[in-house]
C-alpha positions in Angstrom: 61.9 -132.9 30.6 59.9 -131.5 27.6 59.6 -134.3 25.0 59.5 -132.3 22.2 56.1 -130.5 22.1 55.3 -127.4 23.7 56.1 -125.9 27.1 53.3 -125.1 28.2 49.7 -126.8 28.5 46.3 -126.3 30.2 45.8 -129.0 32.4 42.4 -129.4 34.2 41.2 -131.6 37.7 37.3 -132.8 37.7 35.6 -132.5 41.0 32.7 -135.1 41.3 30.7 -136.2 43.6 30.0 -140.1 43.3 27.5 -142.2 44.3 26.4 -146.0 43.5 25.0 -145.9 40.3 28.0 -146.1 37.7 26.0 -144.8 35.0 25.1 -141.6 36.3 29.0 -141.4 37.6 30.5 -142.2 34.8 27.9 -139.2 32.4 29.1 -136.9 35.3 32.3 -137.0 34.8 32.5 -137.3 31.1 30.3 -134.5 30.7 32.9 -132.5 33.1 35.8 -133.8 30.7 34.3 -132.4 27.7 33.3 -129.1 29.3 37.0 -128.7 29.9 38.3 -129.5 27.0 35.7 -127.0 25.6 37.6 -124.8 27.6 40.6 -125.4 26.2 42.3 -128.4 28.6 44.6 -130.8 26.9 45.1 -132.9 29.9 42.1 -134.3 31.9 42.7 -136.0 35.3 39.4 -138.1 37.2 39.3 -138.4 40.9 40.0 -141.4 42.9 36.7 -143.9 42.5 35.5 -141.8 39.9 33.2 -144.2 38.3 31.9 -145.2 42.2 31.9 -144.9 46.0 30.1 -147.9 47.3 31.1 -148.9 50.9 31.8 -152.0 51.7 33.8 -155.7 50.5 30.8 -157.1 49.3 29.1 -153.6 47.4 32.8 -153.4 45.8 33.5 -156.4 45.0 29.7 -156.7 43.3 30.1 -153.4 41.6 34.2 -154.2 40.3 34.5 -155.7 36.6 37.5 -156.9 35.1 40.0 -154.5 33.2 38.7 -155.5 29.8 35.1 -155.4 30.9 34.9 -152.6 32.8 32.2 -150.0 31.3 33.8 -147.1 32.8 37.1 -147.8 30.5 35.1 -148.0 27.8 33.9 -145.2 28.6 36.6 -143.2 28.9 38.5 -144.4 26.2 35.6 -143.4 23.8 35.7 -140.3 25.4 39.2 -139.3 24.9 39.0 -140.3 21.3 35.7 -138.4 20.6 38.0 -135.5 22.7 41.7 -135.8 21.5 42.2 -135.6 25.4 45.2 -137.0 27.3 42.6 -138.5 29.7 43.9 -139.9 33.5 41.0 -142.2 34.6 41.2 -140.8 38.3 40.8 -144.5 39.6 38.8 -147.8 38.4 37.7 -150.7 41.1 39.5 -153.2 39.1 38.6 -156.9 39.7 41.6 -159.7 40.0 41.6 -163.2 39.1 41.7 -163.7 43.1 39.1 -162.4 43.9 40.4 -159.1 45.1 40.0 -155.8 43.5 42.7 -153.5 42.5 42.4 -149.4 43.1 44.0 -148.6 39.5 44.8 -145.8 37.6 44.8 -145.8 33.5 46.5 -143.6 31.6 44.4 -142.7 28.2 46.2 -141.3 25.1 44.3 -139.2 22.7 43.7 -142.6 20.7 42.1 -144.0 23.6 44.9 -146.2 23.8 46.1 -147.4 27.6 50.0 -145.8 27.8 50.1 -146.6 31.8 49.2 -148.3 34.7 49.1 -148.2 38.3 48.1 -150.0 41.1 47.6 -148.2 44.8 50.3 -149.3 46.5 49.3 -147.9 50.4 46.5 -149.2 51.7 43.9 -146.6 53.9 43.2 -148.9 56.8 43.2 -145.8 60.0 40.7 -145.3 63.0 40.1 -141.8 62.9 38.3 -141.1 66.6 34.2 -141.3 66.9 33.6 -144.0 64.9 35.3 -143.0 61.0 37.5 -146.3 60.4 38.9 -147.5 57.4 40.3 -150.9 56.1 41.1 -151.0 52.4 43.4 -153.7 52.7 40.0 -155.8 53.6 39.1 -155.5 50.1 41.9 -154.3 47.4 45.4 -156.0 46.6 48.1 -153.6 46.8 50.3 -152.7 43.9 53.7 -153.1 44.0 55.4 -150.3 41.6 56.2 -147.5 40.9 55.1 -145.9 37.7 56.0 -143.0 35.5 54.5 -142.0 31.8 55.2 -140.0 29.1 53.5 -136.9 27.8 53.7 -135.1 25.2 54.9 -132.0 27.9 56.7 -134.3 30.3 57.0 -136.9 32.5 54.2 -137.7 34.8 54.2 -139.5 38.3 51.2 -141.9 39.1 50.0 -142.1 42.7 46.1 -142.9 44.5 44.7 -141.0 47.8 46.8 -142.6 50.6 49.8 -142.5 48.7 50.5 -138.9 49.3 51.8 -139.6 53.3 54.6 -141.8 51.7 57.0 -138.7 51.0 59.9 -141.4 49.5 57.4 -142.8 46.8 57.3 -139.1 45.5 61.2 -138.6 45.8 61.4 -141.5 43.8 59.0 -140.4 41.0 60.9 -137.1 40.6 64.5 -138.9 40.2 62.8 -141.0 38.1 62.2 -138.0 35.7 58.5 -137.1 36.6 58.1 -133.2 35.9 54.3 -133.4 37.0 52.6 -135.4 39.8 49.0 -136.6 40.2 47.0 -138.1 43.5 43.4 -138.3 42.6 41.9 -138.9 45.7 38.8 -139.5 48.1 40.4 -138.0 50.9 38.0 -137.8 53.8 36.2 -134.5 55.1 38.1 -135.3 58.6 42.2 -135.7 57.3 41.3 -133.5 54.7 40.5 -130.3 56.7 44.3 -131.0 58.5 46.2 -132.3 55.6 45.5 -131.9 52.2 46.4 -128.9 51.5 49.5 -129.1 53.4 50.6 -132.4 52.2 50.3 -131.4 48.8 52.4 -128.2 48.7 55.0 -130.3 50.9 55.1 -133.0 47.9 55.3 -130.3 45.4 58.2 -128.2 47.1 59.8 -131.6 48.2 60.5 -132.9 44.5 60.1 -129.5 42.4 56.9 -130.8 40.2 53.6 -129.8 39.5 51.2 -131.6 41.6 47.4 -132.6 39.8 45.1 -133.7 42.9 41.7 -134.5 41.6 39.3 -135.2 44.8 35.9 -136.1 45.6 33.7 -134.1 47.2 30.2 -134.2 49.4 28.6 -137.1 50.9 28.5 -140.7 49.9 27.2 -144.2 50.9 27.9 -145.3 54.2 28.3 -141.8 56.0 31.1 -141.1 53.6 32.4 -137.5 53.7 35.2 -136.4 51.5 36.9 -133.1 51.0 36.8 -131.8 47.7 39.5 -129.0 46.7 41.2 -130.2 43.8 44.3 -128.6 43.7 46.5 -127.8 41.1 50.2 -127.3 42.8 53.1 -125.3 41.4 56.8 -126.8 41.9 57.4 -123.6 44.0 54.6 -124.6 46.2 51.9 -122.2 45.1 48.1 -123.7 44.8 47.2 -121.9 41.3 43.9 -123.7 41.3 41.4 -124.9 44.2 38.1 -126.8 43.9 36.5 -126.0 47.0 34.2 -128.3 48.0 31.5 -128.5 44.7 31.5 -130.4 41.8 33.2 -129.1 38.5 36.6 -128.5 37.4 39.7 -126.2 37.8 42.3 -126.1 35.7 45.5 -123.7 35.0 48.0 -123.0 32.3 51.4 -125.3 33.2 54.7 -123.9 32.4 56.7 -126.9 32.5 59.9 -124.2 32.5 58.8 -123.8 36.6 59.8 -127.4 36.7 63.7 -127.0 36.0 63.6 -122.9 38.0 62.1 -124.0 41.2 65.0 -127.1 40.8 67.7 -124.8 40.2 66.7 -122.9 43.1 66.8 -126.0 45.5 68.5 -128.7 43.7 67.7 -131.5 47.0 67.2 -133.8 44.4 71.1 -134.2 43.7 71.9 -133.9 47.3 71.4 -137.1 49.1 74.0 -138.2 51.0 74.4 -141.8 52.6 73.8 -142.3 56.8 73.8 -144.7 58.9 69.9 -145.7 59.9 69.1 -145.5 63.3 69.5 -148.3 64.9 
């Protein structure tokens, strides 16, 4: 669904590697942002923790401001004004008035403006064999909606990291008129290796959209290991743009046309069909 303003775009994925110090996270990835806009992006999206990977409740909860005091959203809403960028804030630690902290996305319009929200709604709490376990619902509130906004090419589908094993959430996004998807993410070095790639494409084919999946990448605090390869999906299924496993960016021309083709094709969307669950 084109609203009106051209068909296609340049959009671009950032590729960081965070550490601790929000400062020096928060330059990095602004200074990624403008080098692709300089490049000609319209559409920046952050990675998942963009602004910091601490590990730990009490280093997250330490380092987490409130929405409205959050230097990192300052930040980045400077940055897309100084820019004219439609900027996607990868994800903020976010801190709630009960003491928990939200994993939340903001959606930046070229005003600086915030058009969107969302809240992670899947927690990462797995035990991944010798010794890699993970319990985010120790420290961040889940959210509990679904969310779609409006560009100027389309409609985009807001998801975190985890969120991409939860095929339905995606189904829904699609029928809810998303052309494009996004996951920024801090998928480890482990599931990465085994899934990303595959999950991605999967999500892509499943609901006809282009996926955005900007990812962390190297080593972090506590042992931390993520992935990298920021991918850039077509609704065919085809990865016109990979990351590897550096910092930087990638980014690709997006004819939102594919969107409507690859449904024509495969129209599964419009073929649900009720069952009886198994009992």
């Amino acid at each position: 669904m084109t609203l009106g303003g051209a068909a296609r775009f340049k959009a671009a994925c950032l590729q960081v590697n965070a550490g601790t110090d929000m400062a020096d996270n928060i330059q990095a990835a602004a200074a990624l942002a403008c080098d692709a806009r300089a490049a000609g992006a319209e559409l920046v999206l952050m990675p998942e923790n963009v602004s910091m990977m601490e590990w730990g409740r009490k280093a997250i909860i330490g380092k987490a401001r409130p929405e409205e005091e959050h230097p990192a959203l300052a930040a980045f809403r400077d940055l897309a004004r100084e820019t004219g960028l439609w900027l996607h804030c990868g994800s903020l630690a976010v801190l709630l008035d009960n003491g928990q902290v939200a994993n939340r996305t903001l959606m930046l319009d070229p005003r600086g403006d915030i058009v969107a929200r969302y809240d992670k709604i899947h927690m990462f709490d797995v035990d991944l064999g010798g010794g890699e376990s993970y319990r985010e619902s120790a420290t961040f509130q889940p959210g509990d909606r679904a969310v779609t906004v409006d560009l100027p090419w389309g409609r985009l589908g807001l998801s975190i990291c985890y969120d991409l094993r939860f095929p339905h959430l995606f189904r829904a996004l699609a029928k809810a008129g998303a052309d494009f998807l996004t996951m920024p993410a801090a998928f480890t070095r482990t599931t990465g290796k085994a899934h990303w790639h595959v999950l991605l494409r999967a999500r892509a084919i499943e609901t006809g959209c282009f996926v955005f999946a900007p990812a962390q990448c190297g080593d972090h605090a506590g042992g931390r290991q993520t992935y990298g390869h920021s991918l850039i999906v077509s609704p065919w299924g085809a990865v016109l743009a990979d990351g590897g496993d550096q910092p930087g960016y990638v980014m690709a021309e997006i004819d939102v046309a594919e969107v409507d083709a690859a449904r024509r094709k495969v129209p599964s969307l419009v073929h649900d069909r009720p069952y009886a669950e198994v009992e």
